[in-house]
LUMVEX-398555 format. One record per residue (C-alpha): residue in three letters; x, y, z. Coordinates in Angstrom, 3 decimals, decimal comma. Example, Ala and Ser with C-alpha at 12.3 -4.5 7.8 and 13.67 -1.06 7.14 Angstrom:
% residues 2
    r         x         y         z
  ALA    12,300    -4,500     7,800
  SER    13,670    -1,060     7,140
This chain:
% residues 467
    r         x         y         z
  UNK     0,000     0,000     0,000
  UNK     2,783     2,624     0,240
  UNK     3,653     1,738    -3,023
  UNK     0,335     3,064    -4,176
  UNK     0,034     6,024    -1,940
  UNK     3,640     7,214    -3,371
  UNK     2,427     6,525    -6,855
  UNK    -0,460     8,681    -6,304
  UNK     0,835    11,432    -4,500
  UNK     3,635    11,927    -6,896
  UNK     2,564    11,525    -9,833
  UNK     0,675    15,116   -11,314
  UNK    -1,719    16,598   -14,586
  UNK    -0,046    15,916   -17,860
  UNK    -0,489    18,893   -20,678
  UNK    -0,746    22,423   -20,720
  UNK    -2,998    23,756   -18,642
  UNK    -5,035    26,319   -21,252
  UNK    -5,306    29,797   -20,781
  UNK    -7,358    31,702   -23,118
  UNK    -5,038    34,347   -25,735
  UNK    -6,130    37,784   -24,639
  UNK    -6,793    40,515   -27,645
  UNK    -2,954    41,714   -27,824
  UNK    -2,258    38,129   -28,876
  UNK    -4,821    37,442   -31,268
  UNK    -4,062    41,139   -32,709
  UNK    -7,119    42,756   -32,007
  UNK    -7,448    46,572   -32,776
  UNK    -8,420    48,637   -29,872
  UNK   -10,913    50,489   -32,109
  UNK   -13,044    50,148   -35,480
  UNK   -11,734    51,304   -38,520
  UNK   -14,831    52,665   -39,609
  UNK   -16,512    55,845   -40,091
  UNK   -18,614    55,478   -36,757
  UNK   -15,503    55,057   -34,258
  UNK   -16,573    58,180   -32,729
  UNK   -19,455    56,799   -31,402
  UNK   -18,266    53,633   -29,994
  UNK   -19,376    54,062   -26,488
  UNK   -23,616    53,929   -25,954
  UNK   -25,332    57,334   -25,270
  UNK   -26,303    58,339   -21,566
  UNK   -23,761    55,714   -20,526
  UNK   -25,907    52,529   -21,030
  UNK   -24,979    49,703   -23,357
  UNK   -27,411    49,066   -26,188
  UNK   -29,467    45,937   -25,520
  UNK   -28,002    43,757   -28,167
  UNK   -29,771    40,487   -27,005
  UNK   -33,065    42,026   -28,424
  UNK   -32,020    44,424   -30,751
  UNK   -34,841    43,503   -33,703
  UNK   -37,167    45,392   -30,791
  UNK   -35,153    48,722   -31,622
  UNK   -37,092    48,854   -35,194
  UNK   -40,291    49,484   -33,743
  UNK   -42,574    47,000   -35,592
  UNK   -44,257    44,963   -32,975
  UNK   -45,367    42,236   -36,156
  UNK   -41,404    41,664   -36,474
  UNK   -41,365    41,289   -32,620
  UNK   -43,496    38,389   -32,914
  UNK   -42,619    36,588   -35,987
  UNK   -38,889    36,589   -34,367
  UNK   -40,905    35,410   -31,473
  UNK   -41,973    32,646   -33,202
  UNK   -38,931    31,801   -35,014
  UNK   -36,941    31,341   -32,114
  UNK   -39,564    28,916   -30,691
  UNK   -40,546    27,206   -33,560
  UNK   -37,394    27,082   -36,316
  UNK   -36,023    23,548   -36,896
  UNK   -32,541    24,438   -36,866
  UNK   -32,710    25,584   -33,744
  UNK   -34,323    22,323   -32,804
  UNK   -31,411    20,530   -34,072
  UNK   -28,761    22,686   -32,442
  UNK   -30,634    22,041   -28,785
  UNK   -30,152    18,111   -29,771
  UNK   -26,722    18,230   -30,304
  UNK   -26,373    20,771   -27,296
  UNK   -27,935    17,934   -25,052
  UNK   -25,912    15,115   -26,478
  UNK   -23,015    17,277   -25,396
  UNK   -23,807    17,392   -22,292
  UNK   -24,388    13,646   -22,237
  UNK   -20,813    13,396   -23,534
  UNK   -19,372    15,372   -20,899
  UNK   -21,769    12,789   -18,399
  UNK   -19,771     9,836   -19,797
  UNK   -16,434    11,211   -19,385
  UNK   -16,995    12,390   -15,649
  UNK   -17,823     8,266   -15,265
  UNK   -14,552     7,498   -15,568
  UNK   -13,568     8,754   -12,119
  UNK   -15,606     6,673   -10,446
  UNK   -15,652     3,178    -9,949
  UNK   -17,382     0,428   -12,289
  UNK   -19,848    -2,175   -10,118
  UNK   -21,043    -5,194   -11,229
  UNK   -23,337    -7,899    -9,828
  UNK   -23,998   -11,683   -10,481
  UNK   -26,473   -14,043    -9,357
  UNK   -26,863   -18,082   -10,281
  UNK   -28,792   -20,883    -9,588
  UNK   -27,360   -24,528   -10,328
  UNK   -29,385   -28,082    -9,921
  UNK   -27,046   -31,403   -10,462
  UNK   -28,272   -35,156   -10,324
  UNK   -26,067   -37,634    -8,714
  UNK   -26,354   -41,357   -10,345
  UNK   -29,396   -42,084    -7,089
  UNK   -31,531   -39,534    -8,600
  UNK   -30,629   -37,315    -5,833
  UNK   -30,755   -33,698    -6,620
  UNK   -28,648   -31,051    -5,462
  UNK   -29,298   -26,951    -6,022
  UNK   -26,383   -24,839    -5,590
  UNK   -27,109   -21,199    -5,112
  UNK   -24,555   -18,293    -5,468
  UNK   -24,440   -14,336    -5,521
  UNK   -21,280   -12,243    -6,511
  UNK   -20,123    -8,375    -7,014
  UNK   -16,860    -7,004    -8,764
  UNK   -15,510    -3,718    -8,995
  UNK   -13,485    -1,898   -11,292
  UNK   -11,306     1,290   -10,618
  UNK    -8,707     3,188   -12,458
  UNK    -6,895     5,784   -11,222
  UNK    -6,258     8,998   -12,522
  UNK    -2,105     8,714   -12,388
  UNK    -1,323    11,531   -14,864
  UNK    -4,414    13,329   -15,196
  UNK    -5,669    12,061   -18,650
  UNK    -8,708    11,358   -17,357
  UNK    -9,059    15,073   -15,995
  UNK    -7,753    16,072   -19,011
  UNK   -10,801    14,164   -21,058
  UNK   -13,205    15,772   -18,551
  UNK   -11,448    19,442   -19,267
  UNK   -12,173    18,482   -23,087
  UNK   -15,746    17,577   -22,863
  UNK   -16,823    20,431   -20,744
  UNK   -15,303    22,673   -23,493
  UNK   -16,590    20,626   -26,343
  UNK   -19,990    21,051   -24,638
  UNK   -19,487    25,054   -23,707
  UNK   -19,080    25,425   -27,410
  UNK   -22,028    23,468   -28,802
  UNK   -23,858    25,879   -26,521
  UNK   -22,512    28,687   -27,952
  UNK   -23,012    27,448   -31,736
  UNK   -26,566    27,019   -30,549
  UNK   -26,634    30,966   -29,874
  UNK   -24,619    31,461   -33,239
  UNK   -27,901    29,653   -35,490
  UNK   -30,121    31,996   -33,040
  UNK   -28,286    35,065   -33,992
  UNK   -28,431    33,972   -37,494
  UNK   -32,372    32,698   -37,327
  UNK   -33,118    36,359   -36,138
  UNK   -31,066    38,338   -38,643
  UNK   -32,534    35,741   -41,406
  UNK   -36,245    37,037   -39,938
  UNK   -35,463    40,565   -40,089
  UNK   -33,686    40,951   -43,251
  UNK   -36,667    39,467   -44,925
  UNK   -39,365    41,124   -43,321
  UNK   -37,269    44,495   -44,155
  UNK   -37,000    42,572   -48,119
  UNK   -41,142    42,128   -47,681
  UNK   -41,896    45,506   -46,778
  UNK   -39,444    46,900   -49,455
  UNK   -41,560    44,759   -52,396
  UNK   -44,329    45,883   -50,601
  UNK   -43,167    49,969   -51,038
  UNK   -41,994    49,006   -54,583
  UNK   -45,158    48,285   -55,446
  UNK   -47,216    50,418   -54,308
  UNK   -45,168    52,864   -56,543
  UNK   -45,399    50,839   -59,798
  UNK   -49,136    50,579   -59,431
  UNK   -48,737    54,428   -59,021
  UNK   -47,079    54,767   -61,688
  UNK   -49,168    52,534   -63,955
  UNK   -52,056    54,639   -62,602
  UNK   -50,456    57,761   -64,424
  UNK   -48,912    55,901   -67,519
  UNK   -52,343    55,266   -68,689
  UNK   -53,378    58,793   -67,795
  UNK   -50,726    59,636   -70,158
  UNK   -52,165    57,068   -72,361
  UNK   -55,419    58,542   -72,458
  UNK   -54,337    62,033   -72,910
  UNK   -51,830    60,952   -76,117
  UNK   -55,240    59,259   -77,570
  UNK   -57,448    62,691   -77,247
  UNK   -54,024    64,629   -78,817
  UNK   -53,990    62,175   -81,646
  UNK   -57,708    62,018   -82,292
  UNK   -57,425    66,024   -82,025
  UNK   -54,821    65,780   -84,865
  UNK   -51,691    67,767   -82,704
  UNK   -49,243    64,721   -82,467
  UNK   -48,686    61,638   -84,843
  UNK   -49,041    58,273   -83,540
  UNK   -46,157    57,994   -82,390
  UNK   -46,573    59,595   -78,814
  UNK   -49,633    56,368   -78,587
  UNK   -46,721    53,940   -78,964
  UNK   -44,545    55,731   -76,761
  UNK   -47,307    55,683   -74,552
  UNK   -48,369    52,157   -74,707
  UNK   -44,846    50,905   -74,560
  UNK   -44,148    53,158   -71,047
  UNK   -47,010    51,543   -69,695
  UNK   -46,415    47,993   -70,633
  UNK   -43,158    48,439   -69,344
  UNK   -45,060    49,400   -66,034
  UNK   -47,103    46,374   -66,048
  UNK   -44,112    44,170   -66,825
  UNK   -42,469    45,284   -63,262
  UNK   -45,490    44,249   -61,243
  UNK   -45,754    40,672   -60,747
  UNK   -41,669    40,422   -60,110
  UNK   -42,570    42,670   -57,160
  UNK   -45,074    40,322   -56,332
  UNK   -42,769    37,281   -56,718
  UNK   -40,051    39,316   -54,554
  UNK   -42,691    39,905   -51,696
  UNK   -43,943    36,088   -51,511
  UNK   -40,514    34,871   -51,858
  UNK   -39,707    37,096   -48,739
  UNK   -43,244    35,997   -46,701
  UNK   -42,670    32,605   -47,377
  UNK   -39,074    32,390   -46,245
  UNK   -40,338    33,632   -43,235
  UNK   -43,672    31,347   -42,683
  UNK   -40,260    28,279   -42,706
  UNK   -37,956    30,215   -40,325
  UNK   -40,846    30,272   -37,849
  UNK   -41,278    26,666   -38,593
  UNK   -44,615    26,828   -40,661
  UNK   -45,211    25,647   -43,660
  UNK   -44,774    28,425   -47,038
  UNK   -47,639    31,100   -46,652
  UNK   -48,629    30,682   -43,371
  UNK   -47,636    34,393   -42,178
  UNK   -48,382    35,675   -46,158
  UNK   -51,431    36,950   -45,096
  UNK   -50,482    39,201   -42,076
  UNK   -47,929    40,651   -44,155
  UNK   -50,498    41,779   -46,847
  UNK   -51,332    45,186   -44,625
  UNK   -49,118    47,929   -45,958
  UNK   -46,536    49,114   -43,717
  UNK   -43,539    51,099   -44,043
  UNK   -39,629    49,632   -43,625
  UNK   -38,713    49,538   -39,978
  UNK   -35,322    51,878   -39,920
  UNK   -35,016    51,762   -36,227
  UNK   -32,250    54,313   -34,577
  UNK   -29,507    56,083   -36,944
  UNK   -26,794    55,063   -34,356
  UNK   -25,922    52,248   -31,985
  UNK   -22,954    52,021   -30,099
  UNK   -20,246    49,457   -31,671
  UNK   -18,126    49,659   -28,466
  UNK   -14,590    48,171   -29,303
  UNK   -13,570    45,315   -30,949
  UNK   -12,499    43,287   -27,335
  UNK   -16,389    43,657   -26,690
  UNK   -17,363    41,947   -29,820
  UNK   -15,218    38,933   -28,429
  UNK   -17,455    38,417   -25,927
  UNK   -20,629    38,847   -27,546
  UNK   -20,174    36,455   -30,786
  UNK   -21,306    33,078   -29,902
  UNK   -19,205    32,344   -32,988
  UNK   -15,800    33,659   -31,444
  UNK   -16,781    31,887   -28,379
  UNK   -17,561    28,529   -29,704
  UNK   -14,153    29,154   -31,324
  UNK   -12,171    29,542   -28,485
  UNK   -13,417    26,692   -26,165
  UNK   -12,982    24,342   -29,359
  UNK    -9,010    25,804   -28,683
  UNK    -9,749    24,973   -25,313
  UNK   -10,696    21,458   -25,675
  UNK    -8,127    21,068   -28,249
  UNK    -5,116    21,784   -26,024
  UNK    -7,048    19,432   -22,995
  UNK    -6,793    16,789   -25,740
  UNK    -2,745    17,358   -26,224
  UNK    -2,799    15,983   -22,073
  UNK    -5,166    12,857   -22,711
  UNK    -2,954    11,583   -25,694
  UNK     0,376    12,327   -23,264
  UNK    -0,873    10,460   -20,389
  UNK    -1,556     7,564   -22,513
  UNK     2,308     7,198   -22,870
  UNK     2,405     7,015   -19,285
  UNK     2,000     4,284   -17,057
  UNK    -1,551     3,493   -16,189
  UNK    -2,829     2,094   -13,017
  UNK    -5,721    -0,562   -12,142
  UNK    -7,325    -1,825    -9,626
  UNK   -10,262    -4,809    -9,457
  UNK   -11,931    -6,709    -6,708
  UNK   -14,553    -9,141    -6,326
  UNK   -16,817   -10,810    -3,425
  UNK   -18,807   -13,931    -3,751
  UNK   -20,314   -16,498    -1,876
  UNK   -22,483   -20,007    -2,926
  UNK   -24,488   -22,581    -1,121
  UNK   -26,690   -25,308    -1,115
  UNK   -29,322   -22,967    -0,023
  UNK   -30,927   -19,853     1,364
  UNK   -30,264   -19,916     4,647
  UNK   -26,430   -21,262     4,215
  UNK   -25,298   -18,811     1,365
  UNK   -23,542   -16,407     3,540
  UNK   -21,969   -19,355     5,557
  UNK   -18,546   -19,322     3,137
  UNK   -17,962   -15,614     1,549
  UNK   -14,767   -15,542    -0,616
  UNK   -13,174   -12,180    -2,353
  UNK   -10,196   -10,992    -3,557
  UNK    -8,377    -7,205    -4,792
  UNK    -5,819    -7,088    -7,217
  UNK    -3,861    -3,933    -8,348
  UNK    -2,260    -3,897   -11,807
  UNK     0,357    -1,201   -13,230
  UNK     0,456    -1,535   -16,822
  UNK     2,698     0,501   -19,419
  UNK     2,769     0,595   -23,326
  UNK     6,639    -0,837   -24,380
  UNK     5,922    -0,699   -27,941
  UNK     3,154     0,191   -30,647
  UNK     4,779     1,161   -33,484
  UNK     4,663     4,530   -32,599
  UNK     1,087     5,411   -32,384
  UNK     0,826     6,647   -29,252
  UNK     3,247     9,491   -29,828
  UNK     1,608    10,148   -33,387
  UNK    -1,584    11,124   -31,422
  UNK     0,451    13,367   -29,407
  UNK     1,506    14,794   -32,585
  UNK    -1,929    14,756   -33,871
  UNK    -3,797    16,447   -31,185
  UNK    -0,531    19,244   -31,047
  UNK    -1,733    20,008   -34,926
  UNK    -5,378    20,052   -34,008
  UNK    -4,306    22,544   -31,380
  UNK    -2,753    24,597   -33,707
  UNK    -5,406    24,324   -36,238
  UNK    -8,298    25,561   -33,548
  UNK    -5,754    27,885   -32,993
  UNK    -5,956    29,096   -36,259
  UNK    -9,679    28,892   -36,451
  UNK    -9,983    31,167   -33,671
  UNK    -7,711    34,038   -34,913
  UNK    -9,861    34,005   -38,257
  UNK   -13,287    33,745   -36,570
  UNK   -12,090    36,985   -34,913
  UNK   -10,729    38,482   -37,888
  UNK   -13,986    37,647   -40,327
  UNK   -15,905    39,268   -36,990
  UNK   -14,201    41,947   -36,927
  UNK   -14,319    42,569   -40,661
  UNK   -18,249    42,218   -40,341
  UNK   -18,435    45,068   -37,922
  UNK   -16,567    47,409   -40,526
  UNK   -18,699    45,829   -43,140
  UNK   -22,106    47,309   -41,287
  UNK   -20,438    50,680   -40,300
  UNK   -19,481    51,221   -44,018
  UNK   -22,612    50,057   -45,363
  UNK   -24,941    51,962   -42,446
  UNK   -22,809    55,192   -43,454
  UNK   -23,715    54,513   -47,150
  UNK   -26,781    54,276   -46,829
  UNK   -27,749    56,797   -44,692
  UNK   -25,999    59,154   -47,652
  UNK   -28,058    57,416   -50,405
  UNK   -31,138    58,127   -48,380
  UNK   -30,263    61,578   -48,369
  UNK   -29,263    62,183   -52,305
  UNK   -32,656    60,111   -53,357
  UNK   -34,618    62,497   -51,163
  UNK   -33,617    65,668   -53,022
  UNK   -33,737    63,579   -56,244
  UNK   -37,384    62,730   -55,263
  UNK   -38,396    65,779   -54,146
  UNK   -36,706    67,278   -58,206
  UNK   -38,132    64,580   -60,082
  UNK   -41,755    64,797   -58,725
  UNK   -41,411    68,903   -59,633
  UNK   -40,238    67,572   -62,987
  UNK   -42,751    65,294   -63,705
  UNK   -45,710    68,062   -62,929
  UNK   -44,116    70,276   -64,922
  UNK   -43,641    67,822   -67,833
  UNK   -47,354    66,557   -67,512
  UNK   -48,786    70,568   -67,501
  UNK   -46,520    71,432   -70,874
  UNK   -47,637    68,533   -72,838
  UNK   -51,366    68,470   -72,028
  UNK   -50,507    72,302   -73,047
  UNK   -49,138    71,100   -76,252
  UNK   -45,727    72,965   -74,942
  UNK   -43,326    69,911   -74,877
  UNK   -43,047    66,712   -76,876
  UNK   -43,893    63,332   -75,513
  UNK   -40,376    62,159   -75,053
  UNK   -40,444    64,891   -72,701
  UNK   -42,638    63,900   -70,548
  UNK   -42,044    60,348   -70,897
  UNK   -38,012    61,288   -69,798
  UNK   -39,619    63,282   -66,694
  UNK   -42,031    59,604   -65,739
  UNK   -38,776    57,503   -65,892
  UNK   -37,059    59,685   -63,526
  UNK   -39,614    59,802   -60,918
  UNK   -40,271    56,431   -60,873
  UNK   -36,500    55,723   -61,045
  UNK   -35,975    58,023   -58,113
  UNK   -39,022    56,229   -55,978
  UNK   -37,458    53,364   -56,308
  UNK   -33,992    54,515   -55,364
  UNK   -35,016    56,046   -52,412
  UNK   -36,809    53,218   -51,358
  UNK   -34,158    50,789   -52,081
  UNK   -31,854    53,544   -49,782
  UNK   -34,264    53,551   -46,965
  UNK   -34,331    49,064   -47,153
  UNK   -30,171    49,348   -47,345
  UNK   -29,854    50,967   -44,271
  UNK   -32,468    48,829   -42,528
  UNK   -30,796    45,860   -43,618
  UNK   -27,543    47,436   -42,996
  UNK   -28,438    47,949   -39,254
  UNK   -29,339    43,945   -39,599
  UNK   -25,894    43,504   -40,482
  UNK   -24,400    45,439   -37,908
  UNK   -26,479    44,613   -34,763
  UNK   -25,643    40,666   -36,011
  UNK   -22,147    41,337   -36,512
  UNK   -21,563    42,640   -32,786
  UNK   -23,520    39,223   -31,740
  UNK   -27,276    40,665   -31,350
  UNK   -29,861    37,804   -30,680
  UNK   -28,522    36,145   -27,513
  UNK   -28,070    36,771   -24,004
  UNK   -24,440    35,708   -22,587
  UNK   -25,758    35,963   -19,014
  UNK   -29,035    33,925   -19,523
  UNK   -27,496    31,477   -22,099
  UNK   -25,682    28,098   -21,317
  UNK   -22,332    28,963   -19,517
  UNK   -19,605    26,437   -19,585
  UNK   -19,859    24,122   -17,209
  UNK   -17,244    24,505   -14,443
  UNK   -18,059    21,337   -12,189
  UNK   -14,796    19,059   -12,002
């Protein structure tokens, strides 16, 4: 027995006990880029709630179809079934610290050559123990719990997504929706214009040629209509599936008319080490690196000596009341140790060192293509905001265009192509104003996702920290 208390008070953890890379050594910036790093703190002091940022656009239909997707999408559904076989995983591997018990029972009748007949009765238990020497076992345990942190966090990562998904084509809905209502608008005056071209012909003051100038604008018209149409049931059905309902199932509470949700003009970014802790993404990343280098300690101990120990108890009689009258057992401690396997225990050292290095890797990029995302939304928020304004003053010109365009040729003061020139660039300028307004909506879906909007780090799963 002192043999075995030295062995296991000497002996310690195999492997490098991880430690997370701070932002220096993953080269983090300690600001954006971007053309909004002035405002990278949140107003009045208080962080912007980025767990339910969708509520920030004001549209209390969006509030509920995201609602709805988060409780009804599939791949969410999938992504809590491999979260709880994770957790099952790290179950098993927490079993191998304790011992394994096993029981046996058996009942036994022999004839002698008199007939006689004898029943022999006997119960037995065995145990099986191994000890953690080197710490591989610990080291397996380390690995599971991060395997199973990170599932968790990929779990948040397909929420994030799910939500953004919901958003940007609610924002894509309402957009068709505005797009539309212009073309019909617009069809509304091309055969106006239609009209009027017929009375100038029949009047004799312009050739035939301003009715097929006519009729060709508003065929054109037409021709834009059910592509609209297509966009905005392409949009309401993709959204009817991320809630987890079959294609058209939201279609018709999206038929009211309402405008695109823009939400607020700024949100705080904060810096770039505060994205690392709100994108599931980066998170999953790093405890993959952290499970990773736990595996590097599992393959080492296995080079190590590995220590075992096994007992059994049993007894037997002729019957009940003599069973416990002989009771035999025995413990036996064995010390084995790999000589010689061609080398593959070493090679899985190897291996896990180059898995290591490749979660490394993963990590660093995860944080990179993050990072890039959040100047990605700040560029694109800025653009569009700029857009919105040109198409605004481009509106407000082409609409006085068009009304003067209209007056002159009903007053037989301009030419067709005139006014035809003045329809094109209202309607152009309708739709680029809408399309400016839907950019910066969607951009502000880019951005709130990019910092890691849709989850809550404090309410979601936490890594498990039990030993």
């Amino acid at each position: 027995m002192s043999l075995l208390a030295l062995l296991l008070g000497g002996c310690s953890t195999v492997g490098k006990d991880y430690r997370a890379p701070g932002p220096p050594e993953l080269g983090v910036p300690e600001r954006y880029f971007g053309p909004e790093r002035s405002f990278e703190t949140s107003q009045a002091g208080e962080a912007q709630n980025l767990a339910t940022w969708w509520t920030q656009l004001g549209d209390p239909l969006l509030d509920s179809l995201v609602a709805r997707a988060i409780a009804g999408n599939l791949d969410l559904a999938v992504a809590e079934s491999r979260l709880r076989q994770a957790r099952e995983a790290l179950v098993q591997a927490r079993a191998a610290r304790v011992p394994t018990v096993g029981a046996s029972g058996g009942l036994g009748q022999s004839l002698d050559s008199g007939g006689n007949a004898d029943t022999n009765l006997s119960l037995g238990a065995d145990a099986a123990w191994e000890a953690d020497l080197f710490g591989g076992i610990s080291r397996g345990i380390e690995a599971s719990r991060a395997d199973a942190a990170a599932v968790a966090f990929d779990l948040a990562a397909v929420r994030v997504a799910i939500v953004g998904e919901v958003a940007t084509n609610y924002i894509e809905a309402r957009q068709a929706q505005a797009r539309l209502a212009s073309a019909r608008d617009t069809l509304g005056i091309a055969d106006d214009n239609l009209q009027i071209t017929r009375w100038r012909v029949q009047a004799g003051l312009v050739s035939s040629l301003d009715i097929e100038q006519a009729r060709g604008q508003r065929a054109q018209t037409a021709a834009s209509i059910p592509s609209l149409e297509r966009e905005f049931a392409a949009a309401a059905y993709r959204i009817a599936v991320l809630t987890g309902q079959a294609p058209g199932s939201v279609s018709g509470e999206l038929q009211a008319v309402r405008p695109i949700p823009l939400g607020p003009s700024e949100i705080a970014t904060g810096i770039p080490a505060e994205t690392l802790r709100n994108r599931p993404d980066i998170r999953s990343a790093e405890r993959s690196l952290a499970a990773a280098t736990a595996r590097i300690g599992v393959a080492q101990a296995a080079l190590l000596p590995n220590l075992r120990l096994t007992g059994n108890i049993g007894t037997s009689g002729l019957s009940l009341g003599n069973l416990v009258d002989a009771v035999t057992g025995s413990l036996f401690a064995s010390l084995g140790q790999t000589l010689f396997d061609g080398g593959r225990l070493r090679s899985q050292v190897r291996s896990q060192r180059a898995a290591a290095e490749g979660a490394f890797a993963t990590y660093r990029g995860t944080i990179l293509t993050a990072l890039e995302d959040v100047e990605n939304g700040l560029v694109a928020l800025q653009a569009a905001k700029a857009r919105q304004r040109e198409f605004a003053v481009a509106l407000d010109a082409a609409t006085n265009q068009a009304i003067l365009a209209r007056s002159t040729y009903r007053a037989g003061l301009t030419d067709f192509q005139t006014l035809l020139e003045a329809e094109r660039s209202l309607l152009s300028a309708r739709d680029g104003l809408t399309s400016a307004r839907a950019e910066q909506a969607l951009a502000l879906v880019q951005l709130y996702r990019a910092l890691g909007g849709g989850w809550d780090p404090l309410v979601a799963a936490a890594p498990d920290t039990r030993s």
